[in-house]
C-alpha positions as CSV (number, residue, x, y, z in Angstrom):
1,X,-5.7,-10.1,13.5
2,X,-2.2,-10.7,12.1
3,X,-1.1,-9.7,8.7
4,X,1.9,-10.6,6.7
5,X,2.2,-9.2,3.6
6,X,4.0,-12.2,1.0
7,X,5.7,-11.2,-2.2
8,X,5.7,-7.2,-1.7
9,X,5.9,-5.5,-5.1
10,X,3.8,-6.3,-8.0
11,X,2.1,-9.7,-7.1
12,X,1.9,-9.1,-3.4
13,X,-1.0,-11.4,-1.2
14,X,-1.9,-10.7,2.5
15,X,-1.7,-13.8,4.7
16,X,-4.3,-12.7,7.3
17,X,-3.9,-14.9,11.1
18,X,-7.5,-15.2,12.6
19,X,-8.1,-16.5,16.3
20,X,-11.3,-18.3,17.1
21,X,-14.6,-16.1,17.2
22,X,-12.3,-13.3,14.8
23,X,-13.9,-11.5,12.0
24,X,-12.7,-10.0,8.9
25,X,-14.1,-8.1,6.1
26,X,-12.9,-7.9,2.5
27,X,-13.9,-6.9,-1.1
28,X,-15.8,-9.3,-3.0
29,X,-13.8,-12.4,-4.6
30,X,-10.6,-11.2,-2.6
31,X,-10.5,-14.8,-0.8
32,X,-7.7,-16.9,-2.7
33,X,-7.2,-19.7,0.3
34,X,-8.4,-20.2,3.5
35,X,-8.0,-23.1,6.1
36,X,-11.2,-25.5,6.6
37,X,-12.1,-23.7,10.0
38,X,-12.7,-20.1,8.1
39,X,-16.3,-19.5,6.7
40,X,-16.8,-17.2,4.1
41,X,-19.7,-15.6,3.1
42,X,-21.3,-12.9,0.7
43,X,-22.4,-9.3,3.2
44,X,-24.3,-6.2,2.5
45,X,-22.1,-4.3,4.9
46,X,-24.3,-1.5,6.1
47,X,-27.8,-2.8,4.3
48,X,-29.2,-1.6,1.5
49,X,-27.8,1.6,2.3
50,X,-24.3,0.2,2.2
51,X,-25.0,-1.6,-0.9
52,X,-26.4,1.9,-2.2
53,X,-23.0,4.2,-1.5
54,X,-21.1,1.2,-2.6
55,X,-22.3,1.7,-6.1
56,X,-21.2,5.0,-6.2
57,X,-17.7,4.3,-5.1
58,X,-17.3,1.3,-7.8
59,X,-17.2,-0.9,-5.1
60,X,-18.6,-4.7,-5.0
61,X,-22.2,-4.7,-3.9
62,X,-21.4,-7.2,-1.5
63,X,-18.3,-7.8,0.9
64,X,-16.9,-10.8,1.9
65,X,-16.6,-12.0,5.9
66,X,-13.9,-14.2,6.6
67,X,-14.7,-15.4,10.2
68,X,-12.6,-18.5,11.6
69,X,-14.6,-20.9,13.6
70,X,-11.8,-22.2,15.6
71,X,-10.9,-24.0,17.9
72,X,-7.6,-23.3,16.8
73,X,-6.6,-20.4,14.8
74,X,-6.9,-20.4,10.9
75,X,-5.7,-18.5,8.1
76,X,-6.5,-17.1,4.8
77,X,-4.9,-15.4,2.1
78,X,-6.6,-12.3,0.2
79,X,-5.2,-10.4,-2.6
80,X,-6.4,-7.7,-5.3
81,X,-7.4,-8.9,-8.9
82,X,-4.5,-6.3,-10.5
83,X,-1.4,-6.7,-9.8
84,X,0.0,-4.3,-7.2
85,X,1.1,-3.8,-3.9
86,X,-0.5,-4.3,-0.3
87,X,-0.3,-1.7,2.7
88,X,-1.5,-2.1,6.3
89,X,-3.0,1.3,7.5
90,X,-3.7,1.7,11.2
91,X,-6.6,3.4,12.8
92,X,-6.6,4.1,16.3
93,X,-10.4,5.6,16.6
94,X,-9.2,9.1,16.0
95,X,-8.1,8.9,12.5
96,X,-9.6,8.4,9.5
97,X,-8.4,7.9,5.5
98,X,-10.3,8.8,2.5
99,X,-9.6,5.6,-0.5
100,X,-9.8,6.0,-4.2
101,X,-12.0,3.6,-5.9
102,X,-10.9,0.1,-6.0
103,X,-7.9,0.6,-2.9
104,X,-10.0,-0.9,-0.1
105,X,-8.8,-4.9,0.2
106,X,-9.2,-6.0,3.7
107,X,-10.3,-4.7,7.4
108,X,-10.7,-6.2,10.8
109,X,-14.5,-5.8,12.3
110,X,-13.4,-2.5,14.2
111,X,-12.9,-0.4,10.5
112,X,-16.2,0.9,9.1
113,X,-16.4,1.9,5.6
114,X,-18.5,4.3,4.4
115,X,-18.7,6.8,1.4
116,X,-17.2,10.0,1.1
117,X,-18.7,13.1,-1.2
118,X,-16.6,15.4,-2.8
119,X,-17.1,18.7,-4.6
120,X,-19.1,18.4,-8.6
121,X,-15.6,20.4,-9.8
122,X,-13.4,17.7,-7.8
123,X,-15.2,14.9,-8.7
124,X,-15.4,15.8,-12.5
125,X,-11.8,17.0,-12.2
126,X,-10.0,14.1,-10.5
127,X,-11.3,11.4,-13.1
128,X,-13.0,9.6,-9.2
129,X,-16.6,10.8,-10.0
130,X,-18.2,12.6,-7.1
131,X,-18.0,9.5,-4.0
132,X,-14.8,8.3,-2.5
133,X,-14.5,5.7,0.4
134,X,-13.8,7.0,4.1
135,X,-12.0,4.3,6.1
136,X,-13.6,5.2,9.6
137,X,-12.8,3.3,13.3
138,X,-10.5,1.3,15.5
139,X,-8.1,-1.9,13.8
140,X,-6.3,-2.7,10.8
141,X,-6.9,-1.6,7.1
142,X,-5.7,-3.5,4.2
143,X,-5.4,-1.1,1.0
144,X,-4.0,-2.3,-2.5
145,X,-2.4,-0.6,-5.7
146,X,-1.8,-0.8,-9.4
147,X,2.0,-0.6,-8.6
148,X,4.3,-0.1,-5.9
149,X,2.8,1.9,-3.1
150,X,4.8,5.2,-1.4
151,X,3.9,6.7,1.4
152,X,4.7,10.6,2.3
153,X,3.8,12.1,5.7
154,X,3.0,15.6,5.4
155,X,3.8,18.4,7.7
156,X,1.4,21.0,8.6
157,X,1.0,23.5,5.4
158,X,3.2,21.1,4.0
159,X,2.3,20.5,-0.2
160,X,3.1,17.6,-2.1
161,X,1.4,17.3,-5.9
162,X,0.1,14.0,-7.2
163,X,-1.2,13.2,-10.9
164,X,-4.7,12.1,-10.2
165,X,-4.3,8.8,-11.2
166,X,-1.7,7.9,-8.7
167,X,-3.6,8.9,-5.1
168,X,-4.6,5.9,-3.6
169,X,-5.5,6.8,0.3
170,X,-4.7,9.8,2.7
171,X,-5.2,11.3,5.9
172,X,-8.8,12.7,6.5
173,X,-6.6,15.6,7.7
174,X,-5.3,16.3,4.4
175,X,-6.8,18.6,2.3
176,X,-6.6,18.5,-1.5
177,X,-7.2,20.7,-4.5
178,X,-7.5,19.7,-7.7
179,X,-5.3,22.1,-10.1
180,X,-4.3,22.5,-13.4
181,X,-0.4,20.9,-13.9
182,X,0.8,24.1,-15.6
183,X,-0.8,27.8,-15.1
184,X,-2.1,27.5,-18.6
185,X,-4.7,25.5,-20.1
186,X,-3.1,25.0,-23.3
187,X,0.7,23.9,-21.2
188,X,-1.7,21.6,-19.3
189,X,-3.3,19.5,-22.1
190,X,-0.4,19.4,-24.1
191,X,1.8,18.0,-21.6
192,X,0.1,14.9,-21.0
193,X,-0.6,16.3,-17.5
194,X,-3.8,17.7,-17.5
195,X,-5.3,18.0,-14.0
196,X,-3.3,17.1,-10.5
197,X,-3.6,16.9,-7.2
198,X,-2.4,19.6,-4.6
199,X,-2.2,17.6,-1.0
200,X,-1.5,19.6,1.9
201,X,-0.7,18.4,5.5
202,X,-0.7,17.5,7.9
203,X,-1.1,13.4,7.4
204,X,-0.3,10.4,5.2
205,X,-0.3,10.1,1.5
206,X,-0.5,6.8,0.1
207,X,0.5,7.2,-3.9
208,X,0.8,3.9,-6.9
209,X,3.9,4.2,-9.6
210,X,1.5,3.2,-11.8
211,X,-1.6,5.2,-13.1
212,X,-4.2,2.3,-14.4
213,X,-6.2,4.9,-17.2
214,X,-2.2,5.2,-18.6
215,X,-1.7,1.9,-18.5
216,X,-5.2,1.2,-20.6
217,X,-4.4,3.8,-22.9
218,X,-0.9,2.0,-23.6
219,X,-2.4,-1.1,-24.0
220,X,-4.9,-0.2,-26.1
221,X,-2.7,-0.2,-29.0
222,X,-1.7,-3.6,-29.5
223,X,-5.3,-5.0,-29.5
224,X,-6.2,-5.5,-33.1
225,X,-9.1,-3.4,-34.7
226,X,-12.1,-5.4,-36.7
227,X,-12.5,-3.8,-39.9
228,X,-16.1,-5.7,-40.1
C-alpha cells in the first residue's frame, strides 16, 4: 500500500494507493473518498472478541475494510474526525507500539490490533482507563492526533516526561511510569500539572501539541449556561 499524507498539520488526510486484490483496515467512518473499484464494508476485526476489547479501548465496534477490486489500482482517502495530524509507523514483525485511545486511523492487512492492559494505578492515573491498543505485525500503521505530532527516539535508560494527555503511541520497548509533575501533592495540583508520564528507552515516542481534555475544558466556557 502507498500512503501520502496531504495537508500535514491540523487538517491532514491520508491518500492510501491500493493494487488489485489489496486490503486495508481503518476506524469506523474514516472513509472520506474512494474510487468506484474500492468496496467498503463494516468488520468485527477479531469477532466478538475483537468487538469486546474494542469497547474497552473506546474504539468503534466495528472497523472498516477498504479492499480495491481492481483491475487497475484505486484509491481512497481516510482521515480522523478531529483535526490533527497523520503519521505512518512501520512494523517489521519484530516491533510493536502501544496507542492511546482514539490514535489508531489506518493499517494494511499485515498489522493486528489488539488490546493492551495496564496497571489499576496507571490506568486510573493516566486519565486512559485500564486498556490501551497494541499495534502488533508486519506493514504500515496509520496513527492520528489532536495536533501536530513529534516524534522522540529514546536511548537506552534514556527519560523523556510527557503530560498524559499528549502520549499518542510508543515503542512496546518503552517502559512508562506514571508520576506526580512536582514531588509534592499539593505543587502537583496547583500547577495545572497533576500526573505525567515518565518514558524511558529505548524506542519511539509519538507525542500531540495539543491535549484534547485542555482543549474541552477551554471550550467549555464560551457555551452558554440554561438558567431553566
Amino acid at each position: 500500500m502507498d500512503i501520502e499524507l496531504l495537508f500535514q498539520g491540523s487538517y491532514c488526510i491520508a491518500k492510501l494507493g491500493l493494487k488489485n486484490g489489496e486490503t486495508v483496515k481503518a476506524q469506523s467512518d474514516a472513509m472520506v473518498t474512494m474510487t468506484p473499484n474500492i468496496a467498503v464494508e463494516g468488520k468485527a476485526e477479531g469477532g466478538v472478541m475483537g468487538m469486546f476489547k474494542r469497547a474497552f479501548t473506546g474504539e468503534s465496534l466495528f472497523m472498516q475494510t477498504l479492499k480495491c477490486n481492481g483491475p487497475e489500482s484505486g484509491e481512497a482517502m481516510v482521515a480522523p474526525s478531529e483535526p490533527g495530524d497523520i503519521a505512518v509507523l512501520e512494523l517489521d514483525g519484530s516491533n510493536g507500539y502501544v496507542l492511546q485511545k482514539g490514535s489508531f486511523l489506518a493499517a494494511e492487512e499485515g498489522i493486528v490490533m489488539d488490546a493492551a492492559t495496564q496497571g489499576v494505578m496507571k490506568g486510573l492515573l493516566s486519565g486512559e482507563g485500564f486498556f490501551l491498543q497494541k499495534a502488533t505485525g508486519k506493514g504500515k500503521l496509520v496513527i492520528s492526533s489532536f495536533g501536530a505530532i513529534l516524534k522522540r527516539t529514546l536511548a537506552p535508560d534514556e527519560i523523556w516526561i510527557v503530560d498524559n494527555g499528549h502520549l499518542v503511541a510508543w515503542s512496546n520497548t518503552v517502559n512508562y511510569e506514571v508520576k506526580k509533575a512536582s514531588s509534592g501533592f499539593l505543587s502537583s495540583f496547583t500547577s495545572g500539572e497533576g500526573f505525567v508520564c515518565q518514558c524511558k528507552g529505548p524506542g519511539d515516542v509519538y507525542i500531540q501539541t495539543r491535549n484534547p481534555s485542555g482543549f474541552g475544558s477551554w471550550i467549555r466556557q464560551f457555551i452558554p449556561i440554561s438558567k431553566d
